[in-house]
Structure formats: C-alpha cells, structure tokens
TILUM-317931 format. One record per residue (C-alpha): residue in three letters; z negated, x negated, y negated. Coordinates in steps of 0.5 Angstrom, whole numbers, plus 500, padded with zeros to 3 digits. Each point is the difference from the previous one (the first is absolute). Last residue first. Example, Ala and Ser with C-alpha at 12.3 -4.5 7.8 and 13.67 -1.06 7.14 Angstrom:
# TILUM-317931
SER486473502
ALA498502507
# end
This chain:
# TILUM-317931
UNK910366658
UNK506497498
UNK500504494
UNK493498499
UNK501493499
UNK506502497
UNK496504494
UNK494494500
UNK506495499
UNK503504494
UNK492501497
UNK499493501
UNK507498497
UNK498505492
UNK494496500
UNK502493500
UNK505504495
UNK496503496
UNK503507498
UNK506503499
UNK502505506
UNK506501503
UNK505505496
UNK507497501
UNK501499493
UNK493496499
UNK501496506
UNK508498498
UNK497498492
UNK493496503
UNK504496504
UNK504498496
UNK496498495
UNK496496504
UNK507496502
UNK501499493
UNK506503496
UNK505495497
UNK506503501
UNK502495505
UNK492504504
UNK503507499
UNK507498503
UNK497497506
UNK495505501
UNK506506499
UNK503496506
UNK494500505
UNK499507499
UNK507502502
UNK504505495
UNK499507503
UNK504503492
UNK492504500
UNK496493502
UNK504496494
UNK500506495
UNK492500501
UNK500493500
UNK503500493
UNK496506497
UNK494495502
UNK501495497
UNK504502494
UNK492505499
UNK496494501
UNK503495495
UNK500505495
UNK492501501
UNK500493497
UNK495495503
UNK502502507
UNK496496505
UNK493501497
UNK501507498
UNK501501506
UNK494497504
UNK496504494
UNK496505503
UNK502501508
UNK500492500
UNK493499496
UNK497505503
UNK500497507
UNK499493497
UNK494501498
UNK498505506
UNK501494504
UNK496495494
UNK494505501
UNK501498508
UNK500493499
UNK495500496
UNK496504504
UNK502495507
UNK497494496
UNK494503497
UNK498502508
UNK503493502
UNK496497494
UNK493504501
UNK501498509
UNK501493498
UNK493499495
UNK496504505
UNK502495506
UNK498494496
UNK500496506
UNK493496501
UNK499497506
UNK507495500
UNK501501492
UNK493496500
UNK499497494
UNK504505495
UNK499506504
UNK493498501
UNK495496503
UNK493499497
UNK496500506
UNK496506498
UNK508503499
UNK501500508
UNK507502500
UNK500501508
UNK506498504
UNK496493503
UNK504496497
UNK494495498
UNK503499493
UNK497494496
UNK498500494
UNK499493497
UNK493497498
UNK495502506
UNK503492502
UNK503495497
UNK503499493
UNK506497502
UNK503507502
UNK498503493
UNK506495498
UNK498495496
UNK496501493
UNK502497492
UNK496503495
UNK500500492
UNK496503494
UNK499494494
UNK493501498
UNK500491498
UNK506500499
UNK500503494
UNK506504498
UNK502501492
UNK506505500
UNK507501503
UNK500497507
UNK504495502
UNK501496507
UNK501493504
UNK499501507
UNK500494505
UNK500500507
UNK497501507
UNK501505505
UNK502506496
UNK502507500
UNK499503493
UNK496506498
UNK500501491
UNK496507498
UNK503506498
UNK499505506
UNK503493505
UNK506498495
UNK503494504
UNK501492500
UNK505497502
UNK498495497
UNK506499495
UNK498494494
UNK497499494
UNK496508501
UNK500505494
UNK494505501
UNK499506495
UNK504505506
UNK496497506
UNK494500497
UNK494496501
UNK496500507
UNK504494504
UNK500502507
UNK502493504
UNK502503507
UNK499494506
UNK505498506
UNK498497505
UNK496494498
UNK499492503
UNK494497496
UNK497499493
UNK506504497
UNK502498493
UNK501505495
UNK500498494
UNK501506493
UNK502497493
UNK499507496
UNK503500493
UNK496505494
UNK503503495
UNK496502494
UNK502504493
UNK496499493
UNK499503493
UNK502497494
UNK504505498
UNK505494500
UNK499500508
UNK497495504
UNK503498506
UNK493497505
UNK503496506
UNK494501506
UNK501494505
UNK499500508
UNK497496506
UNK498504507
UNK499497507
UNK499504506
UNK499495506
UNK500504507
UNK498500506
UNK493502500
UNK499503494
UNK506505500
UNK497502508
UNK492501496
UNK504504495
UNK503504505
UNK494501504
UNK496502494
UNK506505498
UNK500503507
UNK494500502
UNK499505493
UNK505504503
UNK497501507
UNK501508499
UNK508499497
UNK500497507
UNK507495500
UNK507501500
UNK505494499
UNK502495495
UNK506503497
UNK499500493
UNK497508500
UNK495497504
UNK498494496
UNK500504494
UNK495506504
UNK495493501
UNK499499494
UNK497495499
UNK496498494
UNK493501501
UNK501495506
UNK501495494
UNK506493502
UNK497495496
UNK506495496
UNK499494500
UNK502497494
UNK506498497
UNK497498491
UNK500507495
UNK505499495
UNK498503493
UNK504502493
UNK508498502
UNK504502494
UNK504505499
UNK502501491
UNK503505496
UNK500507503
UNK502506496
UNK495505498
UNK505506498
UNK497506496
UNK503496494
UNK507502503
UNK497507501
UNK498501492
UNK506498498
UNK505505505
UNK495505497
UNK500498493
UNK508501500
UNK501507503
UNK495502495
UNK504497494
UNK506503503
UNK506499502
UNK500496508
UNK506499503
UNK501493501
UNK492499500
UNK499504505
UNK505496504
UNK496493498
UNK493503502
UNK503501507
UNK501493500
UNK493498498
UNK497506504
UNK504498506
UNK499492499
UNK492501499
UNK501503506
UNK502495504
UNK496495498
UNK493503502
UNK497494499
UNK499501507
UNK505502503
UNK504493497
UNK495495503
UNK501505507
UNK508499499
UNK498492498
UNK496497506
UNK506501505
UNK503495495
UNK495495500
UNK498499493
UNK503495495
UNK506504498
UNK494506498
UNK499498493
UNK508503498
UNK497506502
UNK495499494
UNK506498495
UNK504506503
UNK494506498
UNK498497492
UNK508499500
UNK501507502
UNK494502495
UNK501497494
UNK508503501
UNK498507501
UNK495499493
UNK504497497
UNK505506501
UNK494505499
UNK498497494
UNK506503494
UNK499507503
UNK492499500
UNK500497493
UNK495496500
UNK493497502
UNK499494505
UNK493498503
UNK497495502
UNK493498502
UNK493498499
UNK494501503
UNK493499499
UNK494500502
UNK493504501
UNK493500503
UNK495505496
UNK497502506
UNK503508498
UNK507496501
UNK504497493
UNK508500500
UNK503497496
UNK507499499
UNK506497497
UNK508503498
UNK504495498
UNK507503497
UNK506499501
UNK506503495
UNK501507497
UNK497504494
UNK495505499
UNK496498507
UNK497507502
UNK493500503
UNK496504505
UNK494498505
UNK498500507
UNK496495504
UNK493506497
UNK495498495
UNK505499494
UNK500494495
UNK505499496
UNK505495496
UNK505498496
UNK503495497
UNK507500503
UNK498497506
UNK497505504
UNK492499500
UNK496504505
UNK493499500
UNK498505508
UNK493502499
UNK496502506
UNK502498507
UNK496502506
UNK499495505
UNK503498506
UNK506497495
UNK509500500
UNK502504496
UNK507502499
UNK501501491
UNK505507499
UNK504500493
UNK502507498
UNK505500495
UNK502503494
UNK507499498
UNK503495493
UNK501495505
UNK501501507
UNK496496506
UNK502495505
UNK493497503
UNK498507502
UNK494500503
UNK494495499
UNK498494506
UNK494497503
UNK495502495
UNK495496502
UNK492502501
UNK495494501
UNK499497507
UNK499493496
UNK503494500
UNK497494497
UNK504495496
UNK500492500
UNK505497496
UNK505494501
UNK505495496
UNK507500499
UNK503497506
UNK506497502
UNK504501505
UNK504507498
UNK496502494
UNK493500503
UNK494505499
UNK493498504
UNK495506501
UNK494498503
UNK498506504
UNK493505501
UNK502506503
UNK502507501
UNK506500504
UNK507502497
UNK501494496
UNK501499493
UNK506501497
UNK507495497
UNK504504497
UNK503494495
UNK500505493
UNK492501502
UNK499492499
UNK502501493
UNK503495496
UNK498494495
UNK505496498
UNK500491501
UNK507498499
UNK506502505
UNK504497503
UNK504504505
UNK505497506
UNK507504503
UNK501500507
UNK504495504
UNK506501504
UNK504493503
UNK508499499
UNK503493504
UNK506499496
UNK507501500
UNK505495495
UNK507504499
UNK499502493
UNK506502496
UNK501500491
UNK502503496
UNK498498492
UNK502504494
UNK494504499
UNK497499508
UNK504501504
UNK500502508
UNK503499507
UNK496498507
UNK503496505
UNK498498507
UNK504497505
UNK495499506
UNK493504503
UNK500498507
UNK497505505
UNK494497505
UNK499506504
UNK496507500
UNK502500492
UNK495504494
UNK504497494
UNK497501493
UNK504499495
UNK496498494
UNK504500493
UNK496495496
UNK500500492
UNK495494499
UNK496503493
UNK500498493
UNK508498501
UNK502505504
UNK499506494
UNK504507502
UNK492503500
UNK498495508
UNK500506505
UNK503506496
UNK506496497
UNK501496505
UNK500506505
UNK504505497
UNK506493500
UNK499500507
UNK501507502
UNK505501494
UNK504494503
UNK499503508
UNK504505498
UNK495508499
UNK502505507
UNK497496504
UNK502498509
UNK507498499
UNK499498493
UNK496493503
UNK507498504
UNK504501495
UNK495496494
UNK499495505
UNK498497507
UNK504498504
UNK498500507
UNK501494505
UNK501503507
UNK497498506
UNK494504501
UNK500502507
UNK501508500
UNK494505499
UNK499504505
UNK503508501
UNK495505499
UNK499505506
UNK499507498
UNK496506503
UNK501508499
UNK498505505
UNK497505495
UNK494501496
UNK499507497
UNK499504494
UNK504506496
UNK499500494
UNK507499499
UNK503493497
UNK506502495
UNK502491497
UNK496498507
UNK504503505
UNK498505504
UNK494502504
UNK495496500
UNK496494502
UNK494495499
UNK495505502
UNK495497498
UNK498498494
UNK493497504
UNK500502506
UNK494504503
UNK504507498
UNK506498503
UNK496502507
UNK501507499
UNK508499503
UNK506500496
UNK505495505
UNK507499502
UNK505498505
UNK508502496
UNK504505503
UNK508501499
UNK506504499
UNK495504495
UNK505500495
UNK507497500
UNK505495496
UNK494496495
UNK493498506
UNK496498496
UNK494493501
UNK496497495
UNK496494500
UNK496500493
UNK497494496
UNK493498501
UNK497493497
UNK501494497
UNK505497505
UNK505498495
UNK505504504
UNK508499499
UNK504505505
UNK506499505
UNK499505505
UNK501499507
UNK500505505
UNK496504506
UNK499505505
UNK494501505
UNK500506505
UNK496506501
UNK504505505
UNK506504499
UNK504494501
UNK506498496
UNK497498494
UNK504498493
UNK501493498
UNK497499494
UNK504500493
UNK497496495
UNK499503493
UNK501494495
UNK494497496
UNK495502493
UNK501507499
UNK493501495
UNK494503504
UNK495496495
UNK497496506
UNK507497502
UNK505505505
UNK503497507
UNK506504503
UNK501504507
UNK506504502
UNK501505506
UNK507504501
UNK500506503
UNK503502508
UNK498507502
UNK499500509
UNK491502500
UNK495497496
UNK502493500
UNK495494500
UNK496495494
UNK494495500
UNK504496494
UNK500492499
UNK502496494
UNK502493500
UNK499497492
UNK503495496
UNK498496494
UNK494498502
UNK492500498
UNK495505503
UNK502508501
UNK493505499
UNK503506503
UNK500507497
UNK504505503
UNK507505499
UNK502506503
UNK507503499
UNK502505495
UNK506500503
UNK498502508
UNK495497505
UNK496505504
UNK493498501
UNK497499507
UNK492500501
UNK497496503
UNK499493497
UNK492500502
UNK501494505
UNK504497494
UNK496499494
UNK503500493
UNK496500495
UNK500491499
UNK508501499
UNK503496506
UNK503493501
UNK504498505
UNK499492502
UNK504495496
UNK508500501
UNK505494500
UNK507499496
UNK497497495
UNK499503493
UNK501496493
UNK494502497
UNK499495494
UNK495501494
UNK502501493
UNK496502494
UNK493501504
UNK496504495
UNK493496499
UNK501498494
UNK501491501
UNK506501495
UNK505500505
UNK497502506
UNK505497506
UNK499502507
UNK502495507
UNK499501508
UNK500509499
UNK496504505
UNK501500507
UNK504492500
UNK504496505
UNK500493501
UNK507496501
UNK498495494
UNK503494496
UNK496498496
UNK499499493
UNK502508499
UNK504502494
UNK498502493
UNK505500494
UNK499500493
UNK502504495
UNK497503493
UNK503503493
UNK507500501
UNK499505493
UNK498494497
UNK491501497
UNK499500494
UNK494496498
UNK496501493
UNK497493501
UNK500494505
UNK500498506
UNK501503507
UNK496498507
UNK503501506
UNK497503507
UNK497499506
UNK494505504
UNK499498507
UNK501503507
UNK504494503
UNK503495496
UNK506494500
UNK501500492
UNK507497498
UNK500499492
UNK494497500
UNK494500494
UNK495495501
UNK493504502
UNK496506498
UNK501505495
UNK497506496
UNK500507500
UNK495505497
UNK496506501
UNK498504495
UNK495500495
UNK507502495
UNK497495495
UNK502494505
UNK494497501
UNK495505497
UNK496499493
UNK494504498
UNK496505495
UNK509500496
UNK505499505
UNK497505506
UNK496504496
UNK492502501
UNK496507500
UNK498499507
UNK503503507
UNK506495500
UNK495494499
UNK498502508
UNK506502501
UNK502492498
UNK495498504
UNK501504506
UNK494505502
UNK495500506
UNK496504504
UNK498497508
UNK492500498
UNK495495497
UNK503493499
UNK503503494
UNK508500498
UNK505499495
UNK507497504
UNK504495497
UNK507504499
UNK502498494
UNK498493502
UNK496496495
UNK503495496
UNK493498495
UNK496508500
UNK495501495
UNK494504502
UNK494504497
UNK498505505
UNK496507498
UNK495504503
UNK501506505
UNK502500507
UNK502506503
UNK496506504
UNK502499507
UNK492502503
UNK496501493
UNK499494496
UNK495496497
UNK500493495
UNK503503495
UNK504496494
UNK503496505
UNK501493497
UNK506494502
UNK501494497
UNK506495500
UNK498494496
UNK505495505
UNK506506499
UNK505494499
UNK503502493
UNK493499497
UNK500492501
UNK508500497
UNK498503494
UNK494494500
UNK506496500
UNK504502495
UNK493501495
UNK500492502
UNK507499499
UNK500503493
UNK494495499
UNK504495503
UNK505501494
UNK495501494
UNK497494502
UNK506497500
UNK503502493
UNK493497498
UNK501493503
UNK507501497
UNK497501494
UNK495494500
UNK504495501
UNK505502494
UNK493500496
UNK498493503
UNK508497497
UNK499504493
UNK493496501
UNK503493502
UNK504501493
UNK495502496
UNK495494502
UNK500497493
UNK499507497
UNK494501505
UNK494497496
UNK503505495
UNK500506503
UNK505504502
UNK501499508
UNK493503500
UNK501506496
UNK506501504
UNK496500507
UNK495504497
UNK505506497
UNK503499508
UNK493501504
UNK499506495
UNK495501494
UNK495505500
UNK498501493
# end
C-alpha cells in the first residue's frame, strides 16, 4: 500500500525507541506543518508569479498560415498574445504598408467580450481623468484643465451645485478678435461659457465668400420680404452691419437689417438703418447687439417695413456661382419663407472686439441655465452617474473644468455641494487634471490576424513581414507576393433579408478568372464561373462574406468582407448615419493639409456627391411607402465607396527640370500674349524656345502623389507640384504654359494665371508654383514650357510687317499679324451689307407693328379708347383750347402718347409708325415749299 508522507511520520513518532523522545516529536511534527504550509505558500506564489511572466506578452507569437498573397490580400494566420496595461489606442501595424488598426478595434473585430476574454481600466475602455499636484484653493492658470475631486457613494448632488469665480491675474487693457477666456465644463467640448463682452472698436467688414463685388451689377428692389445673406461671423457680441443701398425715385421707406442663427430662428432686435438720401449707391449702417459663438453662417437680412421698392439694393446672379462652392450664399427673403430666388447682395458686417477682461465671472448654477436648458445639478449629477456608475469611493470622482484662456486668469472661491446617504459635504480644493486612456490585460489568446486589416503590399515582391502592437513587436514572417487575380470589392455591402440578392465581386487580374468560392457567413457557400452570384440571407445581422477567386494558371487569393443583412426599412436610417459619420471623420483627417490642399483633396473623393446621394437618400426615405422604394434607396447607399484614409504613397526629390523642344507650343505661347511669329518656321520656333529656357533659366520640379483609399478598396490620387523658377540671368517677362487642365488644377496661391485653350499661361520672371492636379503624375513626363517673348528669339522668328500696302501671304502676314496690310476689307463689307438689311427688316418691323397693334398697346381696354376719343371730339366740337383739353387729359391720368393718338385719330391724320409718319410730313412741306 502506498503510504503518505504524513502516515510515515506518524509510524515513526509511534515506534517504541521513540516513546522517550515523544514530546520532542510533537515538537518536530509542528515543525514540519509549518514547513509544509510554506511549501504549499511559495508554491502559490510561484504559479502567481509565472502568472505574471505571461501577462507581459514576452512569448508573443505570431504565424501566417500562408506565406503568398495576391496585391492588398490580408494576412492570414494567427497571433497569440497577452496584453500587460496596454493602451486602447496602441496601434496594430506591420512594417509593410500604411493600414492599421487600434488595439481595441482590433479586439472589437473578434469574437472577445470586454469584462469577460480581457480587463480594461476603467470598465467602460474610455478615457479617464486623474490628478496631478497639491490641491489649491486659488490656481493661477492659463489654458489648463482643473477641478475638484468628490468622495464617496450614491452621491446627490445640492441644488447649489457649483460655483466658482474666474478673474484675471493681471490687469490688462488688450483687446481681443475672439473671446480671451472659455470654460468647458466636463472637458466635453461644449463650451458652457465664454466671455464676448464687446468693445466699442470694429474688425474689418466681412462678406459671404460668394459675393463678388466687380460682378454686383445688378439692382434689386427692397421690399418686406427683404433679402437675406449668409456670412461667416467670429466671436462677439455686437456686430456693425453695412448695406450698398440707394432711392429710386421721391418715396420715403423704412430700411431694417437683423442677424439670424443657422437654424433661422429670430435671434436679435431689428436695427434701423438710416435711410438713403442719393439716388446713387452709398453705404448705410447700425448697430446690432447679437451674440455669435463663431461657428459658422448665420444670416444678415435686410427689409424695408413702410414702403415697397423705395430702395435698390446692389447685387449679383452670374454663371460664375457655378464654380463656387454652396453658392450663391444669398435669397430673396427672410430666412423663415425663403424663395428659390438665388442671388448675393451688397451686405458686410464688422464685429466689434472683444473688451479687456477685467470682470470677475461668477460661475454658478444661474449663469450655466443662461446658456442650457437642463440645471447645472442635473448636469453634474448625469455625469457622476454615467462617468464613474454613482460609486466615488472605487474611483476618484473628478469633475474636469477645461479653461481655454489668452491670459493668466485666476480660479478662486470654489464650492461644490453634495451628500452621500446622511453625510453633505463641500469641497473647495482644485486640482491640476490630466486625460489618460484606458489600459487592457489580457492573458495569452489566440486571435486572427485578418480581425487587425492588415495586407500585403500592392507591388509584386518578396518582403519580411514584421507585425507590431504599438512599439513592440510581435514577431516577423516572410511572404511573396505574386501577381494573381484579387477581388477587390463586391457590391452591395448592405443587403435585405428575406430578398434574393444579386451579389457583384470587381476583379482585379490580367488573366482570366475561372471559378469564384463564395462563402456567405451563414454556413453556406457556392461555386459560380462568372463575379455574380444570388444569395438570401433568412435572417439579419452581419455577415462575412469571403472569396476566391482562381485564373486559368491557377493563381488564386482570397478576400474577405462584410456585409449587413436586414430589414431595408429598418437599415436605412444606420445605414444614413454609418455613412455621415464614415464622410465627416474622413473630412476631419483633412485639418492637417494645407487649406487650399483640401477643395481639390474633396473633389477627388468625390466628397460632394457622396453627400448629395446620402442626403438625397434621407428625403426618399421620409416619403418612401413600399418595399421597392425601400430597396432601391438601399441599394444606392451600398453603391457608395466612401474614402477612409489620405496618405502620402510617393514623393519624387527637386530635380532639374528639362525643358523638351516637342513639347512646345508655340500657338499657347502666342495666345498668352508673346507675340506673332512664322507658322511655317514652327519647329525653329519650339527649338529655340527651349534653347532660350535652357540658357536662362533654372526649372526645378519637386512633388508628392497622396493615394486616398476608398472602403471598396479601390484608390483615387492627387498629386502637388512644386514648381522653382529662377533665372540664370536678367529676363523680360516670360510665359510659363503648364499642359494640365485649367478646370482640375487647384493653385495655393493667385498667380494670375489664365485659361489659354484649357491649359495654365502665367506671366512670370521668377518664382515659386505650388499646385494640385487630380491623379497620379510622374514628374518625369510632366508636360510644361516657359518661353520669352517671340521678339527675344532673334531674327526669322517674329513676323514683321514691312508696310508696303500689300498683304504678301507668302510672308505669313494676315489680318491678325499684319492689320496695316492686310485689312479685312471682305469681312467689313459682309457686316455693313448685313447691318444695313437688318435694319431694314427691323424698319418694316416696326412699320407693321404700329398700324397693327399700336393701339392696342396704348389701350388695354377698348373702353378706354372710346371715353377718350368722345371726349376730345366734344372738346374739338365746344372749340375748347387744345392745350386745355391736354391739361385736363393728362390730371385725369392720361399719358402724353395716349393723348396724342386720340386728337390724331379724331382729326383723321394717319396712324403709322411715327418716325415714318415725320418723314413723310417733312418730305410733304418740302414740297409744299418747292
């Protein structure tokens, strides 16, 4: 029988020899338990310990299960990690191109649960804040988050809540164009205060971006329904607005103008503008008191309330509105019953700056109701519940203010009011408060590689593969890839359940694909020969979608994606919102370029029209009915390839740049202003051109391609050129023509360049050019010239009229090169004959026109004529003085031309034309007198 250590320990204390030594063994056995009881602890300790070693992630592995890919194809294979506090926001990435994922997105994409397969600090893997320093009841700062720190459990917070008081630390007379001092409460990004206490000083006028004033030529009639305009206002609190007004004639109105916010809501006092005087165009003014946060266009409006068209306004509507983005800014009438009617009137504002700050604020539960429609209690208390679960015992309950200040501001006499069960309490102490991001641990787990996105490179190639999360890597891995077919994306994402569905695969191969593996995520799966395929999804939710695709070499890869099935109704409004946000977060990306870098970045994504079809989305959907109407506004979101990253792919070194005979043109140059030369002496003109570029010039290029890639997968380019001009010597003048497309082509800066046959002319001597152009351009074959004037060329180039009288063609002169030769004598003499037969038709014209419908034009109402006519002819018959009967005709509200046509028409004179009725009755006395 096996027999334990401690059944041999008691055999041995019980034998005979040992009945003397009894005592000292009861002794020796209490020895030993505690010596096994530590075992037994240091063991513990030991597994603790080892339990620790995997936490650190020192054994991480990484293993792809295939080692080729086609171009882009995702890595597959495995990654077995753990996680010791590692940032949410660590960044999964491999060494090979710019696609990568957040550690938390990345285990977002797996099948683990936060709380459950890993731990994050908080729970809610958010954000969290903690403090730094001694508390302080009075903190001198200047753009710094602050705040106190409560304690405790089921907090309820006093209807007094919080208060505190901001004051500057130093006196200052400095005056501000936005507002010197903001207070975020929470840290959320809503601006709960801000000061815009207005001084008695004006910025410069400020005008909607579509309003251009050389093309305000047009006048517009004021009247109730007034004129409204969209301007941008900044920060203040009291704003100069400015009109371009005049009289129309002796009528007396009453001109108002008010502010309106974004939502067209009555948000200001009308103020009364001083009234024109001058029939000419003069500016008037006044002074609104109106509170602008400075984020974004609000409407200026002006009306006149007593009298209609007393008053013209300057204005535009021109073609050129069609370039402008959301222009024209402007409408008739006030922004509750805007027309259609588009146009950009004369309207500017000054805002006034902001006043010294020499006021101490208090900030309380008042102040914040000023501004929000919940208390600032409900507010605070919302937030310690939501924020920390109610429970500031575990967690340190901070409340951050964020102060954003352009001076030292003091922060005193704070006091924040709340119980905990029986206990009430205030805190007056403040402390510095820093953001941290949540921290995971996570013991070893296997997860996919395909759940962190990453691909293989686009260029076939051999490459080592090293995979990191954030700093540390995970381990490497050779693979190949191969030019093999790839399916680069399928076609609808978002599909309706319960509905066959026709499902699209876009190749991507210069071979011949041959079988297509579809597996749908619902244990399903087909083989089909062609990049289509049917499928019905019998229930919602997401699903993902993988396939294969093999060419006649037998070269194949795999591609994975997903796809949402449900209720068309029921998906569209995600679906709406997935898209916004997928549009704005991608926009956002853009702060960071250059802004003239962002219009031509946004053309190309094709952002604007991605908004117009989800926006018009959104209206079919608010009076769609049927189920059709409902699949088709699905199907056209899922059409949508929304950009999701801009990066910069290639950037090719400044290098001198080679000015190509071949690629002059000498026509461009011409028609930018260079002169006339011999068409027959063309190619000596391009090969002296480029000879002049070569010796006086020194053209250097430098530029970068920046690839946005789409969620389809597929990719659009912009590339910025960085054009050096510097001359080797003294110049004149020269014509840089730039073979790119005027239209496409986004400039950082007015060259006074000009469209020449839709290409780019400037006039330059030296200089740098930085430009965009849509697309992937190599430097290398970029087309561009720069040329003198034709005159600086030398001889034989410039044709030269020899004013001899003769239009000698064999020289090359012409009307256009040579007018004092060659005068278009043919072309004057066919306008003159078609000038004089126009006008001989439009004589006739008009001949027929007043014998036929002069009197009805005159009379409207045959009524009229008939009281007009008996009238003169009583008048004539009484002998009354046909000066009087004028008189009396024209206070009765008859015009002169009627008049006239009556007392004619009675006496019996001839009706017609009247030029031709004065001709004929010149030519009668001409004869009379004969």
């Amino acid at each position: 029988m096996k027999r334990t250590f401690m059944s041999e320990i008691q055999s041995i204390s019980e034998h005979p020899k040992n009945q003397t030594n009894k005592s000292h063994s009861k002794e020796r056995g209490k020895n030993q338990k505690v010596f096994l009881i530590l075992i037994i602890l240091v063991g513990i300790a030991f597994l603790s310990l080892a339990n620790a070693l995997v936490i650190t992630g020192a054994l991480n592995t990484f293993n792809l299960t295939k080692t080729s890919y086609a171009p882009g194809e995702l890595l597959q294979g495995t990654m077995n990690i753990s996680l010791r506090d590692e940032l949410i926001d660590s960044i999964v990435k491999t060494s090979l191109i710019n696609f990568q994922t957040k550690l938390i997105d990345f285990l977002n994409n797996t099948d683990l649960v936060a709380g459950k397969d890993y731990i994050c600090n908080p729970a809610s893997c958010g954000s969290f804040y903690d403090v730094r320093g001694t508390p302080e009841k009075i903190k001198t700062i200047m753009s710094k988050i602050v705040g106190p720190m409560v304690v405790g459990k089921n907090l309820e917070i006093k209807p007094q809540a919080l208060t505190f008081n901001v004051s500057a630390a130093e006196t200052s007379s400095l005056i501000f164009t936005s507002s010197p001092v903001k207070i975020d409460l929470l840290n959320d990004g809503t601006i709960d205060w801000m000061y815009l206490d207005a001084s008695d000083s004006f910025a410069a006028k400020l005008y909607s971006p579509c309003y251009t004033e050389v093309n305000a030529t047009r006048d517009f009639l004021i009247d109730a329904n007034g004129f409204c305009q969209k301007i941008n206002l900044p920060e203040s609190s009291k704003f100069k607005i400015n009109a371009l007004v005049r009289k129309t004639g002796t009528a007396e109105g009453n001109l108002y103008v008010s502010l309106y916010d974004k939502e067209a809501d009555y948000a200001s006092d009308w103020c009364d503008m001083p009234e024109p005087t001058s029939t000419t165009y003069s500016e008037i003014s006044c002074i609104a008191d109106f509170t602008s946060t400075g984020d974004g266009e609000y409407y200026v409006c002006i009306k006149d309330t007593e009298s209609d068209y007393a008053y013209k306004i300057k204005g535009e509507t021109t073609d050129e509105k069609i370039s402008k983005e959301a222009c024209p800014g402007g409408y008739r009438g006030l922004p509750q019953d805007a027309s259609s009617d588009k146009a950009d009137v004369a309207i500017s504002v000054n805002a006034a700056y902001i006043a010294p700050f020499t006021k101490t604020l208090v900030f309380n539960s008042e102040e914040f109701d000023k501004t929000h429609s919940g208390t600032l209690r409900e507010y605070l208390q919302d937030y310690i519940s939501n924020k920390y679960g109610n429970d500031c015992i575990t967690n340190k309950c901070i409340i951050p203010i964020n102060i954003t200040s352009k001076i030292s501001i003091r922060i005193s006499n704070l006091d924040i009011a709340y119980c905990s069960g029986s206990l009430c309490e205030t805190t007056e102490y403040m402390y510095d408060v820093v953001t941290s991001n949540a921290k995971i641990k996570m013991n070893y787990t296997m997860l996919p590689i395909q759940a962190a996105n990453l691909s293989a490179p686009k260029t076939p190639a051999n490459y080592t593969a090293r995979v990191f999360i954030g700093d540390k890597e995970i381990g490497t891995a050779e693979i190949t890839v191969e030019k093999v077919p790839i399916v680069v994306a399928i076609t609808p994402k978002i599909i309706p359940a319960a509905t066959p569905t026709i499902i699209i695969a876009l190749v991507n191969s210069t071979f011949n694909v041959t079988k297509f593996e579809w597996t749908f995520g619902d244990d399903s799966s087909e083989t089909t020969t062609s990049n289509t395929v049917s499928h019905t999804y019998t229930s919602t939710g997401t699903f993902k979608i993988s396939v294969k695709v093999t060419d006649i070499r037998d070269k194949s890869s795999t591609s994975y994606f997903t796809v949402i099935a449900g209720s068309p109704k029921d998906m569209i409004n995600s679906s709406i919102t997935q898209k916004t946000k997928q549009v704005d977060d991608f926009v956002s990306t853009l702060n960071s370029y250059p802004d003239w870098e962002i219009p031509i970045i946004k053309q190309v994504a094709g952002i604007d029209g991605i908004k117009a079809t989800i926006n018009t989305a959104k209206t079919s959907f608010s009076t769609a009915t049927t189920e059709e109407e409902y699949l088709q506004i699905m199907s056209t979101l899922s059409s949508l390839s929304i950009p999701v990253t801009i990066s910069a792919v290639s950037t090719t070194s400044e290098f001198e740049y080679p000015v190509d005979p071949n690629k002059v043109d000498p026509d461009l140059v011409s028609k930018a202003g260079a002169g006339s030369y011999d068409p027959e002496k063309t190619d000596e003109v391009r090969n002296a051109i480029a000879g002049w570029a070569t010796d006086n010039l020194n053209i250097k290029l430098q530029g970068t391609v920046f690839d946005i890639k789409k969620e389809d997968k597929t990719d659009d380019y912009v590339s910025v050129i960085n054009l050096k001009v510097n001359p080797k010597t003294s110049i004149n003048d020269s014509f840089l023509i730039i073979l790119a497309d005027y239209q496409k082509t986004k400039f950082a800066d007015n060259y006074n360049q000009k469209n020449i046959d839709g290409y780019i002319a400037i006039t330059l001597k030296s200089g740098n050019f930085e430009f965009a152009i849509p697309g992937r351009i190599d430097l290398s074959d970029f087309d561009l010239f720069i040329s003198p004037n034709f005159e600086d060329l030398g001889a034989g180039i410039v044709i030269e009229c020899n004013d001899n009288g003769i239009c000698e063609s064999d020289l090359g002169e012409n009307y256009k090169n040579c007018r004092v030769d060659c005068k278009p004598i043919g072309i004057g003499i066919f306008l003159a004959i078609g000038l004089i037969v126009f006008v001989f038709i439009l004589y006739l014209f008009l001949g027929w026109w007043y014998e036929t419908k002069y009197e009805s034009y005159l009379f409207k109402n045959r009524q009229d004529l008939a009281n007009i006519i008996l009238f003169v002819s009583n008048a004539l018959n009484r002998g009354v003085d046909e000066k009087e009967m004028r008189e009396k005709l024209k206070k009765a509200g008859w015009n002169g031309e009627q008049i006239e046509y009556a007392i004619n028409k009675v006496k019996g004179k001839k009706m017609g034309m009247p030029a031709l009725r004065r001709g004929i009755k010149k030519k009668q006395i001409e004869l009379g007198r004969r």
